[in-house]
Residue frames as qw, qx, qy, qz and C-alpha x, y, z in Angstrom:
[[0.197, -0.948, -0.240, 0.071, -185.62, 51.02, -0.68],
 [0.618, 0.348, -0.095, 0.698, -183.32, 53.96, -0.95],
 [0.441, -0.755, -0.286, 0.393, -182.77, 56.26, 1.60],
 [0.406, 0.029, 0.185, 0.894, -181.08, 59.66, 0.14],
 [0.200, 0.543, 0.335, -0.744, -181.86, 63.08, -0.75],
 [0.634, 0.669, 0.366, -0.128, -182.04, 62.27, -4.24],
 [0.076, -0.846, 0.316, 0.423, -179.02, 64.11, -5.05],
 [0.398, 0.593, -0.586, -0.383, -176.82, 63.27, -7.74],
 [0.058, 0.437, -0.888, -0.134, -175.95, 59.97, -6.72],
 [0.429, 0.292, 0.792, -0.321, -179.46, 58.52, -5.63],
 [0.672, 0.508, -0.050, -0.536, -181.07, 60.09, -8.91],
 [0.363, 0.544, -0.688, -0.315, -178.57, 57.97, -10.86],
 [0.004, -0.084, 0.994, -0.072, -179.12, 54.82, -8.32],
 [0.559, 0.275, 0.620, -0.477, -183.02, 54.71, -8.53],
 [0.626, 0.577, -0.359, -0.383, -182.77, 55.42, -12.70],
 [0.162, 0.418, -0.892, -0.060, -180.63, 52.21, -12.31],
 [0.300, 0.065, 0.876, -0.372, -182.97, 50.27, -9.91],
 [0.669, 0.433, 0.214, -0.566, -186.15, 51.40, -12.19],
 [0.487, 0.584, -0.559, -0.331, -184.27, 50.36, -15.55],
 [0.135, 0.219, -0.941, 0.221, -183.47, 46.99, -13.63],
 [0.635, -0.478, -0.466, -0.389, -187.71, 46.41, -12.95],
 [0.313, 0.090, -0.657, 0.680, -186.87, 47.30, -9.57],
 [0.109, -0.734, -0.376, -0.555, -189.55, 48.88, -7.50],
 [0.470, 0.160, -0.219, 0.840, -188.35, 51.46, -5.64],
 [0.337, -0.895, -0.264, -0.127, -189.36, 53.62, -2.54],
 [0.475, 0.350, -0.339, 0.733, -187.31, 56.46, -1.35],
 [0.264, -0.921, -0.253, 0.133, -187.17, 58.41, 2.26],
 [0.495, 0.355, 0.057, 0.791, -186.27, 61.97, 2.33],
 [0.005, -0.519, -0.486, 0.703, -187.31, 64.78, 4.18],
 [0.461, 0.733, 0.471, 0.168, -188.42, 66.71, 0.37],
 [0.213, -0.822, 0.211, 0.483, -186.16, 69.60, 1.16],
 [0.172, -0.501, 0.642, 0.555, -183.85, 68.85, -1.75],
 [0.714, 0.430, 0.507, -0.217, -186.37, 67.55, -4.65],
 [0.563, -0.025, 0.630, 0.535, -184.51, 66.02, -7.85],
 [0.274, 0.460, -0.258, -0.804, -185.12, 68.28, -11.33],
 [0.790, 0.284, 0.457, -0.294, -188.14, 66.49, -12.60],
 [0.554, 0.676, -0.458, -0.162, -185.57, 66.30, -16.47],
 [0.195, 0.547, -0.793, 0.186, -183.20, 64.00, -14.49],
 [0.027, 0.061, -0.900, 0.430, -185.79, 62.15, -12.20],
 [0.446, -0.153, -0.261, -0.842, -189.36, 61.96, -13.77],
 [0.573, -0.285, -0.765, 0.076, -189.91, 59.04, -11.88],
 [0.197, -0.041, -0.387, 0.900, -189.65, 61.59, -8.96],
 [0.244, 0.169, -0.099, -0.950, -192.93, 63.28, -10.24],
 [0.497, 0.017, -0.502, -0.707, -194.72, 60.73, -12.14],
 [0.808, -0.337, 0.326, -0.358, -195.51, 58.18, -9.27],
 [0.897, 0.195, -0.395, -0.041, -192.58, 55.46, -10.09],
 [0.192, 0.304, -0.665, 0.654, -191.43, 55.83, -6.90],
 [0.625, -0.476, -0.615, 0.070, -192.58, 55.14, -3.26],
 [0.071, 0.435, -0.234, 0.867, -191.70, 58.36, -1.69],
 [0.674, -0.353, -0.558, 0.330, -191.38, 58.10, 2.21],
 [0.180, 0.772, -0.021, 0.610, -191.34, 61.53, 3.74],
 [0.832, -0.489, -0.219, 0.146, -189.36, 61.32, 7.05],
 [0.098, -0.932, 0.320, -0.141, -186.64, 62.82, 8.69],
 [0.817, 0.298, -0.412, 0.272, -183.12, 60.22, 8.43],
 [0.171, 0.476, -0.568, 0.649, -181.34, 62.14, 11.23],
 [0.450, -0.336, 0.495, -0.663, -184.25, 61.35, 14.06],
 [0.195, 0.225, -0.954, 0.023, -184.32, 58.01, 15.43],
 [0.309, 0.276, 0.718, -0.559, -187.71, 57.83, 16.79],
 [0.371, 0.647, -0.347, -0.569, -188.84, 58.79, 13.49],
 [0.312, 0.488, -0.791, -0.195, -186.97, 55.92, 11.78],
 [0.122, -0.052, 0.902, -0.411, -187.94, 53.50, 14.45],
 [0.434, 0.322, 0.553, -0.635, -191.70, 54.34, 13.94],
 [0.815, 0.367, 0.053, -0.445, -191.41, 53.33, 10.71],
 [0.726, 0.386, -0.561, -0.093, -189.03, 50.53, 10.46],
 [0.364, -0.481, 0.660, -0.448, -188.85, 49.36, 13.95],
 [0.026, -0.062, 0.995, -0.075, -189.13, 46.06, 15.13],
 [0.229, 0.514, 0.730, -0.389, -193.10, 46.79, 15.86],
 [0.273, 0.481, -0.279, -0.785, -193.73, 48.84, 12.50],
 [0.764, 0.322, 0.521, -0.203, -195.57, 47.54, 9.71],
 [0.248, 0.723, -0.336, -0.551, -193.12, 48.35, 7.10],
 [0.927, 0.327, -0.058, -0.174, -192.89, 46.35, 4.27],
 [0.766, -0.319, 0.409, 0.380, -189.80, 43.75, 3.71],
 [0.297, 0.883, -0.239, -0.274, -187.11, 45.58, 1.54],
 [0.924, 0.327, -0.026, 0.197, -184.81, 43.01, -0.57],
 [0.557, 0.151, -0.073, 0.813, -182.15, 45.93, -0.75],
 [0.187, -0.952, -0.157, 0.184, -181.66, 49.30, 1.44],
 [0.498, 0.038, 0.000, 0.866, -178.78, 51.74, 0.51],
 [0.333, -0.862, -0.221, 0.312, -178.26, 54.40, 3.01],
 [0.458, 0.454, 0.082, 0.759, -177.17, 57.51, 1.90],
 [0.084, -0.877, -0.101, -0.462, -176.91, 59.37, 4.86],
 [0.415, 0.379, -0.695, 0.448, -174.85, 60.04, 7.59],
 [0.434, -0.427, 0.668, -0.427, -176.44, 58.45, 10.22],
 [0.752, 0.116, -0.630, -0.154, -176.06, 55.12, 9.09],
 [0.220, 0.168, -0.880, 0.385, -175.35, 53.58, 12.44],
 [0.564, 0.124, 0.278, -0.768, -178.86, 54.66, 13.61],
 [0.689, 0.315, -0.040, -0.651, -180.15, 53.26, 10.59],
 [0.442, 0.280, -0.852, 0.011, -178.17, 50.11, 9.96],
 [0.220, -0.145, 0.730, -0.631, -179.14, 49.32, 13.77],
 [0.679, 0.130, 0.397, -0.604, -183.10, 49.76, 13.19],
 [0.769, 0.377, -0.255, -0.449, -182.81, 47.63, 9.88],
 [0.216, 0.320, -0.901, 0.200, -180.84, 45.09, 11.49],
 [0.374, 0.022, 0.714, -0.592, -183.27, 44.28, 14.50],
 [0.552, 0.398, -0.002, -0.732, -186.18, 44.52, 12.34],
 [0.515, -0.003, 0.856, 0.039, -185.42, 41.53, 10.19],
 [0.468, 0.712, 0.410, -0.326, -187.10, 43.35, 7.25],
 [0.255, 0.880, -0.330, -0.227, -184.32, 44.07, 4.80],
 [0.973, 0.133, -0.055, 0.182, -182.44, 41.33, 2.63],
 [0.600, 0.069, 0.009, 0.797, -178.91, 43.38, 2.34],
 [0.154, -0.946, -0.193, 0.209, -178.20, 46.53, 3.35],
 [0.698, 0.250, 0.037, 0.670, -175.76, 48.79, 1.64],
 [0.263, -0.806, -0.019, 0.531, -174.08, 52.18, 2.93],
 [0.646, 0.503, 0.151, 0.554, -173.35, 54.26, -0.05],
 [0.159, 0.850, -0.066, 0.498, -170.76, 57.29, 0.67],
 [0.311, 0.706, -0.518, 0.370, -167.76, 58.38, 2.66],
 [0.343, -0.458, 0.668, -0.476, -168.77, 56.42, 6.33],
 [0.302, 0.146, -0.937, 0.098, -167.72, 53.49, 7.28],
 [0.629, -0.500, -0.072, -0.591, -169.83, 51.45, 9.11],
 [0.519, 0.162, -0.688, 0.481, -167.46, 50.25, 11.68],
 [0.671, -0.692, -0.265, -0.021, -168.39, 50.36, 15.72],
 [0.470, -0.807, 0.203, 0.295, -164.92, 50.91, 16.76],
 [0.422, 0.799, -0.426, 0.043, -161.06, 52.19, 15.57],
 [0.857, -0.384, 0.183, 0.291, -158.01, 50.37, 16.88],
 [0.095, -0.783, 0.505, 0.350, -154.58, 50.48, 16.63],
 [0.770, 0.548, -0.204, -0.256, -152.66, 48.70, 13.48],
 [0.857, -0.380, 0.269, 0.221, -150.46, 45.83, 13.77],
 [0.503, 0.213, 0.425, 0.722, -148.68, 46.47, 10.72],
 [0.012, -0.382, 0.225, 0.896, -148.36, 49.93, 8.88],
 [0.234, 0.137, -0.481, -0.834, -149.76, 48.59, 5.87],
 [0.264, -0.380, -0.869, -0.172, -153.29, 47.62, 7.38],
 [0.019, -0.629, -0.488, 0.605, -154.16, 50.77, 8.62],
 [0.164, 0.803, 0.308, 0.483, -156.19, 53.46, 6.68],
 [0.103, 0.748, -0.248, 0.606, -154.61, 57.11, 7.63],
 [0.018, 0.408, -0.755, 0.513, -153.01, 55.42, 11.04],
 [0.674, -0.053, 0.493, -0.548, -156.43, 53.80, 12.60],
 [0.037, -0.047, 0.995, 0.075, -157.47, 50.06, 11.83],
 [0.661, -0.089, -0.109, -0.737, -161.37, 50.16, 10.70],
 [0.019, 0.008, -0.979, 0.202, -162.92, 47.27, 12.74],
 [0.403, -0.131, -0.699, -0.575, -166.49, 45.63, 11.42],
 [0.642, -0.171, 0.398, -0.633, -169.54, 45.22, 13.19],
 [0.398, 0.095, 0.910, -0.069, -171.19, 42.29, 13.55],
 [0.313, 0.043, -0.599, -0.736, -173.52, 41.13, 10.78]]
């Protein structure tokens, strides 16, 4: 599963996942709908196309919650910025082999301070959740 609006970088990562005999389901809200030249899979049914809002968590929950029937997803890469939301529900859930976060946010729980200079990222120490 891919979670994006399709934009450049998700057209390029589902054309990868299809070309790889992936099969491949995307949520989006539809607002932003790929140019059917760049993403006929978009159009022609070679997708799974999830229409859902990424930002609301009740939403998300009702269909990948712990008590959801959603199918088990090998790979998820989140392309949006509430990935802590979503990392959360696809943690609990137990329904997702690997989960990747594509684009600029970490998925860290907390900052800290750096013991050394050269192990911080612009002054802050990125500290990992649990897995």
């Amino acid at each position: 599963m891919q979670n994006s609006y399709t934009g450049v970088t998700g057209i390029n990562l589902v054309t990868g996942l299809l070309e790889r005999k992936h099969r491949v389901t995307i949520l989006h809200s539809g607002r932003h709908k790929p140019d059917k030249k760049d993403a006929s899979w978009y159009y022609d049914g070679g997708v799974k196309i999830i229409l859902s809002n990424a930002f609301k968590e009740k939403e998300l929950i009702k269909l990948f919650g712990v008590d959801s029937n959603c199918d088990y997803y090998d790979n998820v890469f989140s392309m949006y910025g509430n990935l802590f939301v979503i990392a959360k529900i696809f943690a609990q859930n137990k329904k997702c082999g690997r989960f990747y976060s594509v684009g600029g946010s970490p998925i860290y729980h907390v900052y800290g301070d750096a013991p050394d200079e050269s192990d911080c990222f612009d002054g802050l120490v990125l500290a990992p959740v649990q897995e």
